[in-house]
Backbone as CSV, one residue per row, in Angstrom:
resi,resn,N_x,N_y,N_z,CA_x,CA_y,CA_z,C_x,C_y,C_z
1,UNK,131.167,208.326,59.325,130.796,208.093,60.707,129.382,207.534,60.728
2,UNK,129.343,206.579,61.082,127.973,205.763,61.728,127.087,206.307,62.654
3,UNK,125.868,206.466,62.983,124.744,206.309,63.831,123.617,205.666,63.988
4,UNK,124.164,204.559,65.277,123.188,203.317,65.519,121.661,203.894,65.751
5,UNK,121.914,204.595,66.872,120.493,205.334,67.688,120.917,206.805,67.529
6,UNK,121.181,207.768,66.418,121.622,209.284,67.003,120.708,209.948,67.528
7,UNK,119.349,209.694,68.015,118.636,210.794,68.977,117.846,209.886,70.294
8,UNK,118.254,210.591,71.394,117.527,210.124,72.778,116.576,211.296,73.142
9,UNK,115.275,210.913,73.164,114.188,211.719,73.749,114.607,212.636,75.005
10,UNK,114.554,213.481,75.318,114.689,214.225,76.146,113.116,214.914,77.221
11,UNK,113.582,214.840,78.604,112.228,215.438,79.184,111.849,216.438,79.316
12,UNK,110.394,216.342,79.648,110.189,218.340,79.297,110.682,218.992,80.000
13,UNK,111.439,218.744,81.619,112.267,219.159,82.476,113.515,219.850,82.076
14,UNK,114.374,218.946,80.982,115.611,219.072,80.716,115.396,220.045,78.992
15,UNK,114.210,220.232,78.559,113.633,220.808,77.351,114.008,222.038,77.988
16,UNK,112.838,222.250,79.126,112.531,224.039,79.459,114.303,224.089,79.838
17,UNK,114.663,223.465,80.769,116.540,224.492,80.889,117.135,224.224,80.044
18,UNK,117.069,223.961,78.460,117.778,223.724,77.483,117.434,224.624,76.794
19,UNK,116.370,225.343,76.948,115.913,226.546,75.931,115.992,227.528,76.714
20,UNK,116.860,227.745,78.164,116.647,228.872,79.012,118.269,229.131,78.300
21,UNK,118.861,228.149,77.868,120.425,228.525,77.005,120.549,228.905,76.336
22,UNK,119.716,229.386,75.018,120.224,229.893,73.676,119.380,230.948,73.452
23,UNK,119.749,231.722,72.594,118.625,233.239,72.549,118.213,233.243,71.024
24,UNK,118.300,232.529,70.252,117.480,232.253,68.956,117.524,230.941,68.984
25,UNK,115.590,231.588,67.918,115.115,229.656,68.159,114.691,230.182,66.754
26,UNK,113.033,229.299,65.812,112.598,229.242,65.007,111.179,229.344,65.388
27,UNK,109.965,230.320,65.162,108.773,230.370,64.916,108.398,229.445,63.956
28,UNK,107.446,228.755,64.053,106.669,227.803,63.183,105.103,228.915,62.959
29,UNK,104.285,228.754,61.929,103.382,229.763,61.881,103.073,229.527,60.243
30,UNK,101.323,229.702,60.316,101.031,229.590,59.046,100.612,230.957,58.102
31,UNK,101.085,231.299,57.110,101.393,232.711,56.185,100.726,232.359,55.088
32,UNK,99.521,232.722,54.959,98.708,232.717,53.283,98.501,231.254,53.284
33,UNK,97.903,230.996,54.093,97.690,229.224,54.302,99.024,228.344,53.907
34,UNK,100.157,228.710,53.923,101.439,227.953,53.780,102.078,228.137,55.052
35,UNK,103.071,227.129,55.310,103.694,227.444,56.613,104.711,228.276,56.176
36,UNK,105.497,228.801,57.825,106.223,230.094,57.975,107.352,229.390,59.251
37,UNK,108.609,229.538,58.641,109.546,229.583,59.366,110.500,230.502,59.498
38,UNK,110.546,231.599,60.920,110.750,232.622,61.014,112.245,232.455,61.995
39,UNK,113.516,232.905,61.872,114.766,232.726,62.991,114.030,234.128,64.051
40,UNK,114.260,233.840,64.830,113.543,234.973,66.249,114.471,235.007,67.074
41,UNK,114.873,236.040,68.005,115.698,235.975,69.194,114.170,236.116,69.981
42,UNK,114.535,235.084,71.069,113.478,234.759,72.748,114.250,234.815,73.849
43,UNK,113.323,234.852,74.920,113.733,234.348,75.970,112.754,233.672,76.552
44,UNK,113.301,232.970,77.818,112.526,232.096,78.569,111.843,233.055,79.959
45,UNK,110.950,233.481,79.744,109.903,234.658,80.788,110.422,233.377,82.469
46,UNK,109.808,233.722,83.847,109.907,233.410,84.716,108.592,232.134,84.652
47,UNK,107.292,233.280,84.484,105.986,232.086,84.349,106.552,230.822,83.308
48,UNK,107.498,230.377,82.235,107.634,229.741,81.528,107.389,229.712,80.112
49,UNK,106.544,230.926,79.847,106.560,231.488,78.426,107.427,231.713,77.560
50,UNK,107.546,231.788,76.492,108.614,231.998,75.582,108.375,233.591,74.829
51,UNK,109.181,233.940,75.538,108.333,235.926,75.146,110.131,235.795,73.707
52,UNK,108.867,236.129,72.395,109.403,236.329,71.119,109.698,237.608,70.559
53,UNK,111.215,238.002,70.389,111.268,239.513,69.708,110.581,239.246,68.458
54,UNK,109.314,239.873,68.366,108.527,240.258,67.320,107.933,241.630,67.422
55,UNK,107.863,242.825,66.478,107.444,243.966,67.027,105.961,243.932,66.923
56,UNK,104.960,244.125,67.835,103.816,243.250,67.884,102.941,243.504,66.718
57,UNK,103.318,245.062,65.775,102.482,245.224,64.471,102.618,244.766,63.418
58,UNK,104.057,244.182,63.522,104.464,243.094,62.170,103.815,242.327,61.472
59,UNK,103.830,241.568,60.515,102.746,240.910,59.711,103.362,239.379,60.520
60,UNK,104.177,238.599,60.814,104.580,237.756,61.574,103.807,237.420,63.061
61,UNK,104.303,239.025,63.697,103.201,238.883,64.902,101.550,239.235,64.746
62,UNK,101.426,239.704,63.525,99.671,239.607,63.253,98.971,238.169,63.164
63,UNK,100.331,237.606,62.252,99.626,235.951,61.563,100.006,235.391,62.849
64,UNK,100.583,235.509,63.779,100.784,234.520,65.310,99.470,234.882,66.025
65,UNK,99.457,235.637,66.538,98.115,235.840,66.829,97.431,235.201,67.578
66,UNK,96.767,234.724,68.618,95.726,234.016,68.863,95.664,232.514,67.979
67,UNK,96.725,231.932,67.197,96.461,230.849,66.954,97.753,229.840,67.890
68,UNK,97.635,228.613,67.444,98.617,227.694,67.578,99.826,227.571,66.418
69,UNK,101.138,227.609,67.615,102.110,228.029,66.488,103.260,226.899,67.252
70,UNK,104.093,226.593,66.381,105.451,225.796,67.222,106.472,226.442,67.255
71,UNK,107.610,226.344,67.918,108.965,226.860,68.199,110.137,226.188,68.259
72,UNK,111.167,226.163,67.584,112.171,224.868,67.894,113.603,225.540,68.159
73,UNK,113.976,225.137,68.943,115.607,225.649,69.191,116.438,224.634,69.470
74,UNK,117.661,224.941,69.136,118.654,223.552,69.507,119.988,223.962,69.201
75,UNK,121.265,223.650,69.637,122.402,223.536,69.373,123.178,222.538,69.058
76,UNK,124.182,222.610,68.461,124.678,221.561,67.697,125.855,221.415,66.649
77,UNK,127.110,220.544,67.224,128.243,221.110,67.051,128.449,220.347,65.375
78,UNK,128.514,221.072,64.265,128.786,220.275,63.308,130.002,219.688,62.775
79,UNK,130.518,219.493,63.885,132.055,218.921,64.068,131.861,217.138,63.931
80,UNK,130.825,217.159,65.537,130.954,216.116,66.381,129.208,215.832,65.797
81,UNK,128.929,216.488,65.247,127.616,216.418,65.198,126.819,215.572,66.673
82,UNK,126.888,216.277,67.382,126.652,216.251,68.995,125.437,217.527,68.780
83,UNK,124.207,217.115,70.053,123.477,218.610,70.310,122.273,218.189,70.767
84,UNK,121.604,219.162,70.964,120.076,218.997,71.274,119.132,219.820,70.371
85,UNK,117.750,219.538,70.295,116.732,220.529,69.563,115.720,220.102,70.691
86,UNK,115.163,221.300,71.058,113.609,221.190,71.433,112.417,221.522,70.680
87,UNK,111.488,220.838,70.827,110.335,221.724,70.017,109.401,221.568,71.231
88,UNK,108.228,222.893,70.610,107.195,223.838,71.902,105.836,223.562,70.772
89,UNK,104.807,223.255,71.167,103.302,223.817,70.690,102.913,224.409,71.884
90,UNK,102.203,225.331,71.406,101.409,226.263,71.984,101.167,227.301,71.476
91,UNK,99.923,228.049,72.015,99.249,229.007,71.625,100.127,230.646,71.782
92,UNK,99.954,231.109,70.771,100.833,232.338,70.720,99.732,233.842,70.317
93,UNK,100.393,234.615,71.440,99.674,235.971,71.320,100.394,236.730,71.499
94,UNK,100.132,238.139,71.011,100.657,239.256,70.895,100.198,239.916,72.142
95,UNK,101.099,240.273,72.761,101.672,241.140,74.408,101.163,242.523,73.873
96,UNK,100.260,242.864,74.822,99.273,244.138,74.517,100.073,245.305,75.331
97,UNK,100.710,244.607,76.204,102.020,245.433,77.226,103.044,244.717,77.521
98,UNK,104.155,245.452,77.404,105.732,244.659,77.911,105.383,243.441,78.990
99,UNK,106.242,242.427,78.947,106.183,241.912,80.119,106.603,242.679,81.219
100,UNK,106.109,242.373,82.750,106.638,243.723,84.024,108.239,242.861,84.553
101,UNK,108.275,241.752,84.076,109.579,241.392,84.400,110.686,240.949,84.047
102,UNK,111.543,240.944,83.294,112.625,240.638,82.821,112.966,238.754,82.614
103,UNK,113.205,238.342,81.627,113.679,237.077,81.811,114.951,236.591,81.963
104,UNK,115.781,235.332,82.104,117.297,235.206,82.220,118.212,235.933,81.527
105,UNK,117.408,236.569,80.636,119.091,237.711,79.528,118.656,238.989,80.366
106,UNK,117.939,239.175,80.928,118.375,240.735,81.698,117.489,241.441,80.590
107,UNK,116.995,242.678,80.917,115.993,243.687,80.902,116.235,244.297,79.347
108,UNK,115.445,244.086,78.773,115.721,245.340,77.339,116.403,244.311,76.568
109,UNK,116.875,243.042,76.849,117.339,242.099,75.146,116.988,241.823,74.259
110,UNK,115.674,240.970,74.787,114.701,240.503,74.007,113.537,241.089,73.698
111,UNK,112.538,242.354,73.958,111.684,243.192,73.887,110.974,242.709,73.076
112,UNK,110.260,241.426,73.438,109.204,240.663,73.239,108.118,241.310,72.826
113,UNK,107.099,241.014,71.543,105.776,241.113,71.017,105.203,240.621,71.090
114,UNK,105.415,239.079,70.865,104.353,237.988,70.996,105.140,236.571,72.166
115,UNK,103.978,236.519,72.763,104.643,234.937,74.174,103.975,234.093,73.454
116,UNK,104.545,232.939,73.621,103.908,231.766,73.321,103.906,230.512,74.726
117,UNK,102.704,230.037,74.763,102.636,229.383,76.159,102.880,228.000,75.946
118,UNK,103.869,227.311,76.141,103.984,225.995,75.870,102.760,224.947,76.396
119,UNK,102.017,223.783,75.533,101.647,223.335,75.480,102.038,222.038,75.389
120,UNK,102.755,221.487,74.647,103.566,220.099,74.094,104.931,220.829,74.334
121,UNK,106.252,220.259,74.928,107.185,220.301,74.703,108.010,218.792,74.784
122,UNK,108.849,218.967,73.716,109.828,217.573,73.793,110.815,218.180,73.520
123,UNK,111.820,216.787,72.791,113.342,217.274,72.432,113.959,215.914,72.180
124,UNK,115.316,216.276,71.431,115.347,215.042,71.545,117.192,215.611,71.696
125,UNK,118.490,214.790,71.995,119.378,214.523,71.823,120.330,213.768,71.007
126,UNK,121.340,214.737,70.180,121.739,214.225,69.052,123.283,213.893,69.598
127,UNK,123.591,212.362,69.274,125.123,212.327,69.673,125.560,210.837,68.382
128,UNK,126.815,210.710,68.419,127.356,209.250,67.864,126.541,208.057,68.638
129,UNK,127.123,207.112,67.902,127.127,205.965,68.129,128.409,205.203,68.897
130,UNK,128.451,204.542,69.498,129.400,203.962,70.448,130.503,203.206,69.052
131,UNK,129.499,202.131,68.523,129.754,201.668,68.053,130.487,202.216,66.097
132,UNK,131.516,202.359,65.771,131.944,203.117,64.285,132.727,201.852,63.083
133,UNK,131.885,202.178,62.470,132.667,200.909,61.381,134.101,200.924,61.506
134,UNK,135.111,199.956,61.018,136.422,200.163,61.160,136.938,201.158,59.885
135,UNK,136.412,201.414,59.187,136.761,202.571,57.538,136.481,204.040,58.759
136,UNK,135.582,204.143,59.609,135.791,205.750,60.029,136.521,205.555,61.433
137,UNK,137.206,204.925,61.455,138.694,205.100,62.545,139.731,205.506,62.277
């Protein structure tokens, strides 16, 4: 199977309700001066934060911390190889108290340690090509 163009940019509009859909994403984060890619269950907070199940004494949520960290989530059917990924920069800190309000999964799912406040968000969209050589017909 061919792909002329397989990804269309996506807006940060259609980013934030694309990540209000899935409940694991990927922490980006640097560990002993090497990077760190961590699978996390999130949710999408009301203010627009990304509140991360991390338990906030963890060595994960220590090294998040007060620095700049990225986040990427996406779905994606490896059938059709069809989907989306978003990615987030922003600054990530450890929640000194629960959030007081619940995000779209309802109360007690995600029991967030560290939010991260989006800064940069994009995305992009993964689909075929219109166009398929005549060998993958």
């Amino acid at each position: 199977m061919e792909y002329d163009d397989p990804a269309a940019q996506l807006g940060e509009d259609e980013c934030r309700r694309l990540l209000a859909t899935v409940p694991v994403g990927r922490v980006v984060y640097t560990e002993r001066a090497l990077p760190a890619v961590l699978p996390v269950a999130f949710e999408v907070a009301p203010d627009g934060r990304l509140l991360l199940a991390l338990q906030a004494g963890c060595a994960a949520a220590r090294a998040l911390d007060g620095t700049v960290a990225a986040f990427q989530a996406d779905l994606v059917d490896p059938v059709t190889r069809t989907g989306w990924s978003v990615l987030v920069h922003g600054r990530a800190d450890v929640l000194r108290e629960p959030p007081a309000a619940a995000g779209a999964r309802g109360a007690g799912v995600c029991r967030a340690g560290v939010a991260l406040t989006p800064e940069l968000v994009g995305g992009r969209r993964l689909g075929p090509s219109a166009g398929r050589s005549p060998a993958d017909k």
